[in-house]
VONUNU-801659 format. One record per atom (N, C-alpha, C): residue in one letter; x negated, y negated, z; atom name. Coordinates in pm, 1 decimal, m for minus. Example, Ala and Ser with C-alpha at 12.3 -4.5 7.8 and 13.67 -1.06 7.14 Angstrom:
2
  rest        xx        yy        zz  atom
     A   m1319.0     569.0     780.0     N
     A   m1230.0     450.0     780.0    CA
     A   m1320.0     330.0     780.0     C
     S   m1285.0     225.0     708.0     N
     S   m1367.0     106.0     714.0    CA
     S   m1290.0      m3.0     787.0     C
END
This chain:
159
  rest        xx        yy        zz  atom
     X    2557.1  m15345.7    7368.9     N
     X    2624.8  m15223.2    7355.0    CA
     X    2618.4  m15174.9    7209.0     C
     X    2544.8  m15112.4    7188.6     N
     X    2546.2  m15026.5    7041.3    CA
     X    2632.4  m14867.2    7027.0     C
     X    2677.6  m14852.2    7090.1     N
     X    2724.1  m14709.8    7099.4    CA
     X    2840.9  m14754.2    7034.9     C
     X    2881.8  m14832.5    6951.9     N
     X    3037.5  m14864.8    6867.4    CA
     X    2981.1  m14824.8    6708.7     C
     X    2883.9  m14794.0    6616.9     N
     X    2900.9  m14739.1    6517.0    CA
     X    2917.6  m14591.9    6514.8     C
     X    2863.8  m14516.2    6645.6     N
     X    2931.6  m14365.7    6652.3    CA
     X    3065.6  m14318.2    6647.7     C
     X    3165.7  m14374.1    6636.2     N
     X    3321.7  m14344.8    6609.5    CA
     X    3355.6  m14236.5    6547.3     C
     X    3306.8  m14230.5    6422.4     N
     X    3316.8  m14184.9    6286.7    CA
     X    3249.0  m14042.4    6282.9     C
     X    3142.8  m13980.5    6390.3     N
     X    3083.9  m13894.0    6347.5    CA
     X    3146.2  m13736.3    6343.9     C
     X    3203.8  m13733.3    6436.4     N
     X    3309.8  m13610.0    6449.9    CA
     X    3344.0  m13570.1    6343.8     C
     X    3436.4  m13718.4    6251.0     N
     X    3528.6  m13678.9    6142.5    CA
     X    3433.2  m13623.7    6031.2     C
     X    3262.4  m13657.2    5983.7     N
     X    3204.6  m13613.7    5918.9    CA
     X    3142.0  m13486.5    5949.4     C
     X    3121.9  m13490.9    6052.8     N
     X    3064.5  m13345.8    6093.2    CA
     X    3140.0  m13197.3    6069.0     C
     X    3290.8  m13224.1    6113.9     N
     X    3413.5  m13135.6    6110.3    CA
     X    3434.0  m13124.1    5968.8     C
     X    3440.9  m13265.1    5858.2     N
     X    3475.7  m13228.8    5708.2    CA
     X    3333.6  m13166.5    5664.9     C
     X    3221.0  m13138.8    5676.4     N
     X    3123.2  m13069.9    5669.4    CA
     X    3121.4  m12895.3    5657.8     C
     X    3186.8  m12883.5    5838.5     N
     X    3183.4  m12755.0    5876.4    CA
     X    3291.8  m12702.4    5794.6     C
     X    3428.8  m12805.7    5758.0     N
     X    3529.7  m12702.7    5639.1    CA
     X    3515.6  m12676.9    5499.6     C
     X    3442.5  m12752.7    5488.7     N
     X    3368.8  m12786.7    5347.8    CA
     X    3254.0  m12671.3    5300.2     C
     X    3178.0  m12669.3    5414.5     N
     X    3128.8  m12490.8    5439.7    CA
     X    3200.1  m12360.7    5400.8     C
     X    3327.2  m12378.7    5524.4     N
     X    3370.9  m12238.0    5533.9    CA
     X    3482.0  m12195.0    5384.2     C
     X    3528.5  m12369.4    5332.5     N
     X    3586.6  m12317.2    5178.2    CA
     X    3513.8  m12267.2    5088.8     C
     X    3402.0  m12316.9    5094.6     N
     X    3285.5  m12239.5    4980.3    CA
     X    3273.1  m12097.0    5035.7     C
     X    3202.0  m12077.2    5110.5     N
     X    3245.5  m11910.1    5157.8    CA
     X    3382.7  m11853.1    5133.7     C
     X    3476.5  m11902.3    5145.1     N
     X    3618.9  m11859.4    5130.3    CA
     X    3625.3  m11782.0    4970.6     C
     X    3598.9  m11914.7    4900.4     N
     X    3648.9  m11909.4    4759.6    CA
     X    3505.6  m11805.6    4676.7     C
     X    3378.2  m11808.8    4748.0     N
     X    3298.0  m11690.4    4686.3    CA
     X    3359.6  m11567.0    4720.6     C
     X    3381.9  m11529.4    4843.5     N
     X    3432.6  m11412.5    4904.6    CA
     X    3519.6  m11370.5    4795.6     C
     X    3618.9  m11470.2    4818.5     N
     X    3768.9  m11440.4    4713.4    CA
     X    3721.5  m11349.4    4544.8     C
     X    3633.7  m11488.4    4501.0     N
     X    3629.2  m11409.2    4361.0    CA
     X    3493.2  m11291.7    4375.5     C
     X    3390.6  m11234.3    4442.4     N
     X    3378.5  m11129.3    4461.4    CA
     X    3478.6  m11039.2    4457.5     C
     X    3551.0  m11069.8    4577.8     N
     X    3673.3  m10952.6    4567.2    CA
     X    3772.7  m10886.4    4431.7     C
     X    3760.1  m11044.6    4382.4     N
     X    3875.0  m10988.9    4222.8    CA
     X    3785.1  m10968.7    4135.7     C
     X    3663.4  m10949.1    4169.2     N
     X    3608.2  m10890.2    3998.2    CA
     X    3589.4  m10710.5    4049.3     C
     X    3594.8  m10698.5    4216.9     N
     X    3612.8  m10586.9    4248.9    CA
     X    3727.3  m10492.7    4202.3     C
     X    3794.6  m10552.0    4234.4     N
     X    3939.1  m10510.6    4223.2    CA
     X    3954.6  m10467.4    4050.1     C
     X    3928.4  m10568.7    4014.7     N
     X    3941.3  m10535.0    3842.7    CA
     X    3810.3  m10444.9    3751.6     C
     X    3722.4  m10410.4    3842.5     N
     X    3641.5  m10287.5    3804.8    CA
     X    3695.4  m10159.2    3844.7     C
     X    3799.0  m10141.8    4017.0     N
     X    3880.1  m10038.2    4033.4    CA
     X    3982.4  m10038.0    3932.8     C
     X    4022.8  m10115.6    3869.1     N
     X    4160.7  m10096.1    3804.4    CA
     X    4064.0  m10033.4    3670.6     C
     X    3988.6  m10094.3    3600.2     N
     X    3974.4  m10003.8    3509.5    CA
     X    3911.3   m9885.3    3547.0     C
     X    3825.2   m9845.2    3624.0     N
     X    3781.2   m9699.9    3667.4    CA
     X    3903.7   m9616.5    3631.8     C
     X    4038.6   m9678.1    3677.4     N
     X    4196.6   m9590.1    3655.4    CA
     X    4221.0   m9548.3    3545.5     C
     X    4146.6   m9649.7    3493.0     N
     X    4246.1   m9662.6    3327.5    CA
     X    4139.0   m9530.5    3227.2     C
     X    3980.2   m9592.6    3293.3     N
     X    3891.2   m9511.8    3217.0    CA
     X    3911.6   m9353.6    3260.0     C
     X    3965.9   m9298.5    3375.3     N
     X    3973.1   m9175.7    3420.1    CA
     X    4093.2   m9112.2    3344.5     C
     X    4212.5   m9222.9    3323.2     N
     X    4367.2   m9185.1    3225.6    CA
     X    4319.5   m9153.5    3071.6     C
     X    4240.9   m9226.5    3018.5     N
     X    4216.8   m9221.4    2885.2    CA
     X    4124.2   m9063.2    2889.5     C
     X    4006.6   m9049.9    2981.4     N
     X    3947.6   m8958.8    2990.4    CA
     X    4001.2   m8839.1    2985.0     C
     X    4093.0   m8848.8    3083.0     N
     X    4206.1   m8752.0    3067.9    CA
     X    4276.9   m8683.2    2961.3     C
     X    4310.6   m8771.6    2868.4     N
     X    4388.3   m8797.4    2766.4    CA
     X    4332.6   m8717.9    2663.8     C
     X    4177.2   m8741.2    2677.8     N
     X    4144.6   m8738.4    2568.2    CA
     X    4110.4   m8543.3    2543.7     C
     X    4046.9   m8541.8    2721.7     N
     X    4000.6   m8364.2    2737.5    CA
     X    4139.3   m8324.1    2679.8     C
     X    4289.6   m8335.7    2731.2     N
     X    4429.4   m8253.0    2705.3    CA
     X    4417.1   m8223.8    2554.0     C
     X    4371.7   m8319.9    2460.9     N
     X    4376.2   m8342.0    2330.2    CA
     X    4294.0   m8193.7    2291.7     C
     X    4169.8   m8169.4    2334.1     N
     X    4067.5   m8103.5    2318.0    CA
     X    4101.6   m7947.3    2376.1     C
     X    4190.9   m7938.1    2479.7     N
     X    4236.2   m7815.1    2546.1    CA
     X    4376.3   m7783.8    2462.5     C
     X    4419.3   m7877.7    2416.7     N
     X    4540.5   m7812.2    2281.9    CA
     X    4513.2   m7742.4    2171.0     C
     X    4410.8   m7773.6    2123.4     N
     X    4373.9   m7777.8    2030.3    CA
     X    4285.7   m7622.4    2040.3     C
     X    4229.1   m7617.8    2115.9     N
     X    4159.4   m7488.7    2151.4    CA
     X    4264.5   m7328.0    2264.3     C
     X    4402.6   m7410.1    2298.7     N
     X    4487.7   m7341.5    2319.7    CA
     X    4528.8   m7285.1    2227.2     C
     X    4567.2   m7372.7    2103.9     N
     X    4636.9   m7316.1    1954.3    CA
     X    4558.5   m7214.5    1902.3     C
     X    4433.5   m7233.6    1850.4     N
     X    4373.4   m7182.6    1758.2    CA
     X    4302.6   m7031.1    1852.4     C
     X    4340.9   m7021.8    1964.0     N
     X    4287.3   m6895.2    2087.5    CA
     X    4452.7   m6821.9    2121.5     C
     X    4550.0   m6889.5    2100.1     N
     X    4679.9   m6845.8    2218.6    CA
     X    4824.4   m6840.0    2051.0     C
     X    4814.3   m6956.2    2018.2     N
     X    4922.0   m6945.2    1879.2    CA
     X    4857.9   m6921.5    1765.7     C
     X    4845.1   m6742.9    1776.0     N
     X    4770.7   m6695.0    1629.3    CA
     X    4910.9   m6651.5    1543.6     C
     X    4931.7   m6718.0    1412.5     N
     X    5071.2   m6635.1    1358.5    CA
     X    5023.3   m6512.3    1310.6     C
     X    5178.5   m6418.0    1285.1     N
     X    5099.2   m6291.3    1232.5    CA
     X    5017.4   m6274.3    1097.5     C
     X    4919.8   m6171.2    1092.5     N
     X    4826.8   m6148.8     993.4    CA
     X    4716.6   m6266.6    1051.0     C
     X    4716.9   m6329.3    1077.2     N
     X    4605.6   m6430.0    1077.6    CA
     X    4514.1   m6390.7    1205.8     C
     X    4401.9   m6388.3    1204.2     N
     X    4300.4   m6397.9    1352.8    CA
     X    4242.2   m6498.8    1432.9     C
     X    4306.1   m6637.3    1383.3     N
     X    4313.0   m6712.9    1490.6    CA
     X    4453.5   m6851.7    1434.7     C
     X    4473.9   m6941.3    1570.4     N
     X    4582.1   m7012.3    1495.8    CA
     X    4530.3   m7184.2    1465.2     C
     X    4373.7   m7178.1    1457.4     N
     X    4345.8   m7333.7    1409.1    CA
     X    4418.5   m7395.4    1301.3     C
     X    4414.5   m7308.5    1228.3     N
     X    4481.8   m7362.9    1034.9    CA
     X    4609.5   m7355.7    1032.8     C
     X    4675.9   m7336.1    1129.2     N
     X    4829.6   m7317.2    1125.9    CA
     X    4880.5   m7429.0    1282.9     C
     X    4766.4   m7552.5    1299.0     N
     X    4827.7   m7609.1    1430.9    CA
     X    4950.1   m7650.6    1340.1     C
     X    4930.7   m7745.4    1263.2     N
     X    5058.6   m7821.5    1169.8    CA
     X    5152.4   m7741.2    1225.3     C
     X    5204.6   m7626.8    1174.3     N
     X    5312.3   m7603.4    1121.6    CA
     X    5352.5   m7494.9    1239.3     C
     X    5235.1   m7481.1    1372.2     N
     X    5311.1   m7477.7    1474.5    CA
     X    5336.9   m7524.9    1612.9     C
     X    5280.2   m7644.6    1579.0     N
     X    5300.2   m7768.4    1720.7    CA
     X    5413.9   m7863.3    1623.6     C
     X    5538.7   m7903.8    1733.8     N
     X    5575.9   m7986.6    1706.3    CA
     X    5551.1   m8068.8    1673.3     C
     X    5638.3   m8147.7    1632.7     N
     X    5637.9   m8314.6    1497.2    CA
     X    5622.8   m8440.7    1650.9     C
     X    5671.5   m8383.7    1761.7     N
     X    5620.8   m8525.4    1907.3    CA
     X    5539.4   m8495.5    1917.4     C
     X    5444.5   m8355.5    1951.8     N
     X    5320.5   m8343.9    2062.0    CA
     X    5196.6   m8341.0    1944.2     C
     X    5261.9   m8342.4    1817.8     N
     X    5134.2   m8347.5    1675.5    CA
     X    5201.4   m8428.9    1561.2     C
     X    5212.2   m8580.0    1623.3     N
     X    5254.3   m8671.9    1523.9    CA
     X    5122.5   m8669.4    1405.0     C
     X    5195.6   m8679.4    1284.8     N
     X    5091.1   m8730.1    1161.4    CA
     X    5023.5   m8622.4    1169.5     C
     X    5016.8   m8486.3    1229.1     N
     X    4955.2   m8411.1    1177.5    CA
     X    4902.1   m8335.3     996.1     C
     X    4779.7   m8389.9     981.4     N
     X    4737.0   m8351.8     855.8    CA
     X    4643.8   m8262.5     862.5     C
     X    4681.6   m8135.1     748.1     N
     X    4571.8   m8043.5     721.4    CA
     X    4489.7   m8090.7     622.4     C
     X    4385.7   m8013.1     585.4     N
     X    4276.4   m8044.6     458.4    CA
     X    4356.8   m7911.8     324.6     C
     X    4316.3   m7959.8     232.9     N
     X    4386.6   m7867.0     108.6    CA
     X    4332.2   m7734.8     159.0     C
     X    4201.1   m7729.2     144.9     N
     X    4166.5   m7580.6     200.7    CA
     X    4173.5   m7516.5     309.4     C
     X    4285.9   m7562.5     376.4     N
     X    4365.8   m7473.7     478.4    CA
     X    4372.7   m7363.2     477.2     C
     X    4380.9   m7200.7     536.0     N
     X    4411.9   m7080.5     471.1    CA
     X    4438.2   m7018.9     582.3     C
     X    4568.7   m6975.0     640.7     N
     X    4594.3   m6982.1     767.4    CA
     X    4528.9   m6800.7     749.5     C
     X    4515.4   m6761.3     646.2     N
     X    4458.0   m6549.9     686.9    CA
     X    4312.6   m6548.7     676.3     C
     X    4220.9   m6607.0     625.2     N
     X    4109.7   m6605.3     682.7    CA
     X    4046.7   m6716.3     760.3     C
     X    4114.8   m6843.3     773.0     N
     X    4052.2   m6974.5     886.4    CA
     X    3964.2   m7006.7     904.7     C
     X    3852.8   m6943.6     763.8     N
     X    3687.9   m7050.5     768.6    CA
     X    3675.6   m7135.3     743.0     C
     X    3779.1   m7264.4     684.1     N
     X    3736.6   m7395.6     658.5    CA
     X    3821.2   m7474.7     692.4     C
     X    3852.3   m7554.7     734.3     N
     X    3968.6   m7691.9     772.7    CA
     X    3935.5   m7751.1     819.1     C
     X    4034.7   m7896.7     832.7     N
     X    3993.9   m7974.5     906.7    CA
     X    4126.6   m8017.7     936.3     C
     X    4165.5   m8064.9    1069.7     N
     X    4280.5   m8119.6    1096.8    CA
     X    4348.6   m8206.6    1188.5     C
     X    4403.1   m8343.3    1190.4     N
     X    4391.4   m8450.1    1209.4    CA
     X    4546.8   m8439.6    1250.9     C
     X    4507.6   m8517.6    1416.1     N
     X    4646.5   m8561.0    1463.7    CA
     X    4680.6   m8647.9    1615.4     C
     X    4762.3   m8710.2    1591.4     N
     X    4774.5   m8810.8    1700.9    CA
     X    4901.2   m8744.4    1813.1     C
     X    4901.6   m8723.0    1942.2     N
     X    4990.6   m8740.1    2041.9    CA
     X    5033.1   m8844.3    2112.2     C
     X    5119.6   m8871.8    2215.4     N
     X    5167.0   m8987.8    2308.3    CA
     X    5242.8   m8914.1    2378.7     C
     X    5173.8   m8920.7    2502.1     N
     X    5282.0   m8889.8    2612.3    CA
     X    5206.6   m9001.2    2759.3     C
     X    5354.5   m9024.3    2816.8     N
     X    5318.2   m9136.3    2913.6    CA
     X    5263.7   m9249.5    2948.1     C
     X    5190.4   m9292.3    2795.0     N
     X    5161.4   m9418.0    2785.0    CA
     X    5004.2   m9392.9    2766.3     C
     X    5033.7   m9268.5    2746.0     N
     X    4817.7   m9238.7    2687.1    CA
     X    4864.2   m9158.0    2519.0     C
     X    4766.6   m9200.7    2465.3     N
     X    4755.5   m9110.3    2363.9    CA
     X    4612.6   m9116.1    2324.8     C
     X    4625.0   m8936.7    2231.0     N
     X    4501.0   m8909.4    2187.3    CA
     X    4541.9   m8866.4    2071.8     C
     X    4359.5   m8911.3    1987.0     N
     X    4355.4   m8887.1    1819.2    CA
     X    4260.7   m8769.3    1837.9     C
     X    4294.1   m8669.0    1742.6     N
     X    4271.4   m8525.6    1716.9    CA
     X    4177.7   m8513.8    1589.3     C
     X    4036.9   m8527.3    1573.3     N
     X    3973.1   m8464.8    1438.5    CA
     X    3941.3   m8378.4    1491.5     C
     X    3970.8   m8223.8    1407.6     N
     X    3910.5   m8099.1    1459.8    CA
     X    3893.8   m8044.2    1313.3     C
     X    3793.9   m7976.8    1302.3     N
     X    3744.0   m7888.7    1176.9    CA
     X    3693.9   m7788.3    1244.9     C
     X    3696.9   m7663.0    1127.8     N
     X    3601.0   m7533.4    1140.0    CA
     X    3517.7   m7501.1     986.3     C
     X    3407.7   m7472.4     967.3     N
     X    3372.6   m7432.0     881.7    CA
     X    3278.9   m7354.7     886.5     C
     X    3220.0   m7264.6     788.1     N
     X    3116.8   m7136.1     823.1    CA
     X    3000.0   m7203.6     811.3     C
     X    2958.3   m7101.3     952.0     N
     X    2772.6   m7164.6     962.8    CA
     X    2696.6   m7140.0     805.4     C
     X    2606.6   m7206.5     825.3     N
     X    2547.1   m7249.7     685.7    CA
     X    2428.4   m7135.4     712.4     C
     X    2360.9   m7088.9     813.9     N
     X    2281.4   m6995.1     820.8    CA
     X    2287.1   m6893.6     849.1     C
     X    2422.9   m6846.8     895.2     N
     X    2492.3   m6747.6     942.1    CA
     X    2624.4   m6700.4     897.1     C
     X    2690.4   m6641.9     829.6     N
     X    2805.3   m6661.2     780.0    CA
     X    2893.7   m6528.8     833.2     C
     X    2837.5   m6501.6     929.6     N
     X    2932.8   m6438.2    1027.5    CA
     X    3020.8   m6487.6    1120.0     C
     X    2906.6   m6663.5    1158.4     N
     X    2955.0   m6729.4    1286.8    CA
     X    3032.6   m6843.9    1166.6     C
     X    3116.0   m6927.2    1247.1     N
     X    3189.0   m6991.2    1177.0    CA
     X    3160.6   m7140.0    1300.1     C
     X    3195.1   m7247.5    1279.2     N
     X    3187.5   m7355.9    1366.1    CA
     X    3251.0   m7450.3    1375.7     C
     X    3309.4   m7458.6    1516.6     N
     X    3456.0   m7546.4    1551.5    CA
     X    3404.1   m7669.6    1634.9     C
     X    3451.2   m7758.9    1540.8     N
     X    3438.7   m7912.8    1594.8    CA
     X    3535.4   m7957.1    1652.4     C
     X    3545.4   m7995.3    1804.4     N
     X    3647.8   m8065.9    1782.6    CA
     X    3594.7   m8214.2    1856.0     C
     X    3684.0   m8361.9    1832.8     N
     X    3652.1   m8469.2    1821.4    CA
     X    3776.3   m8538.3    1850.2     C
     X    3782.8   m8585.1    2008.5     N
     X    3924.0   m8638.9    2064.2    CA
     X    3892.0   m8784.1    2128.8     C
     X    3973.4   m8864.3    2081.7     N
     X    3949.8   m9008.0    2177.6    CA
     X    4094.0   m9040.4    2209.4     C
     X    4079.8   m9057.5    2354.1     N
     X    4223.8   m9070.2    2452.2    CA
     X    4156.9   m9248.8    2500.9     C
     X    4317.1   m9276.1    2473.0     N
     X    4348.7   m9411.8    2513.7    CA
     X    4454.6   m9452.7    2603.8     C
     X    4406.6   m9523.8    2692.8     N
     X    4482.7   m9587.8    2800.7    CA
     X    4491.4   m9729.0    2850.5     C
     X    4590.0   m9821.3    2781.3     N
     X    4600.3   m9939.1    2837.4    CA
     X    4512.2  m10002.8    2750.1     C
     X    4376.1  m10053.3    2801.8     N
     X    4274.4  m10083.2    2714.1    CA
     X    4177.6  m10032.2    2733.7     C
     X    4146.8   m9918.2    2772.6     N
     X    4043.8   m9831.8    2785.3    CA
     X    4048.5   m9701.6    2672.9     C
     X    3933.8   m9690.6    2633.1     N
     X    3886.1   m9557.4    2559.0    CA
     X    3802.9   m9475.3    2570.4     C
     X    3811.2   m9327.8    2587.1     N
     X    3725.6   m9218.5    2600.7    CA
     X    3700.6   m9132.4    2486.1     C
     X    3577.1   m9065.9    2465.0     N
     X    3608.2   m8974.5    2362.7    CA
     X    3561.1   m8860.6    2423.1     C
     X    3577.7   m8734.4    2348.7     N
     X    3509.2   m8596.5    2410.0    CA
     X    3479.5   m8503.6    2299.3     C
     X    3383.0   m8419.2    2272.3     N
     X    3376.6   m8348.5    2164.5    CA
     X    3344.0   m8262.0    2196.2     C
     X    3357.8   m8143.7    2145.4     N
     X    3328.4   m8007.5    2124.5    CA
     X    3259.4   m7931.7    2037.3     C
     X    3185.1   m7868.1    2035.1     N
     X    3141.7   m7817.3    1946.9    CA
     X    3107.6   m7653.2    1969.1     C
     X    3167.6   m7597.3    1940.8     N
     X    3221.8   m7369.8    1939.4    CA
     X    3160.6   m7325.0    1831.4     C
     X    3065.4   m7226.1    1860.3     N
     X    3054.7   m7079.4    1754.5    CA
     X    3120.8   m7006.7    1782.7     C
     X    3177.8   m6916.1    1697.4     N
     X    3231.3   m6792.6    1691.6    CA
     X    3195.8   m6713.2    1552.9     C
     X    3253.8   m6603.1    1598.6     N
     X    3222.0   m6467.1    1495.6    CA
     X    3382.4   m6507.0    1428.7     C
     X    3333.2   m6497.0    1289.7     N
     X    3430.5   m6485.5    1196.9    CA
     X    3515.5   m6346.6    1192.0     C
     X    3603.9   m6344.2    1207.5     N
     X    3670.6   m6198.5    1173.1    CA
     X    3720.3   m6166.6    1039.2     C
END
């Protein structure tokens, strides 16, 4: 009778087949979380993105929408008319001149909701044209640990 060393084979065969299906388990698994953590930042990169255009649409709201009087546009006067929350650290350049507005440059940080954006924006007169004048602007919005930047770059006719 030889059929007495087969006892045992079940138990190897079965720790085999689970031994299988954990390796599949545990690849599946971490596929899934490096998924997951490429959606989470897509979030973060779309918040900062965000962040950063608002920065860039303020900035071109002011200097188009808050002109003070005498002046023909309100770039050179964001300072002193955006608030001290929504234009922390706002700095002008010495040659600021809020009645004719061909040269500046002006630098400023916001925070709202847990994003913020840094503000370099300048204008200065075209170098070949000195009718047109040329508006930079240069915003990087941050979120969490993600960063975007966006820039602009406008001609216009000097008035």
């Amino acid at each position: 009778m030889i059929k007495e060393p087969q006892k045992g084979v079940s138990l190897v065969i079965a720790f085999l087949i689970m031994s299988v299906m954990l390796a599949i388990i545990l690849s599946i698994t971490t596929i899934l979380f490096s998924q997951i953590s490429i959606i989470s930042n897509m979030g973060n990169s779309v918040s900062s993105f965000y962040a950063s255009s608002s920065g860039a649409e303020k900035v071109l709201y002011m200097d188009r929408k808050m002109i003070p009087p005498g002046a023909s546009r309100g770039f050179c006067s964001i300072c002193s008319v955006c608030s001290s929350d929504d234009c922390k650290d706002c700095e002008p350049s010495d040659d600021c001149d809020v009645s004719p507005c061909t040269s500046c440059q002006i630098k400023y940080k916001s925070v709202f909701e847990g994003r913020t954006y840094y503000v370099d924006s300048s204008i200065t007169p075209d170098s070949q044209n000195p009718e047109l004048s040329n508006l930079i602007i240069k915003v990087k919005g941050d979120y969490l640990d993600t960063s975007r930047s966006v820039e602009i770059k406008s001609v216009s006719l000097t008035p």
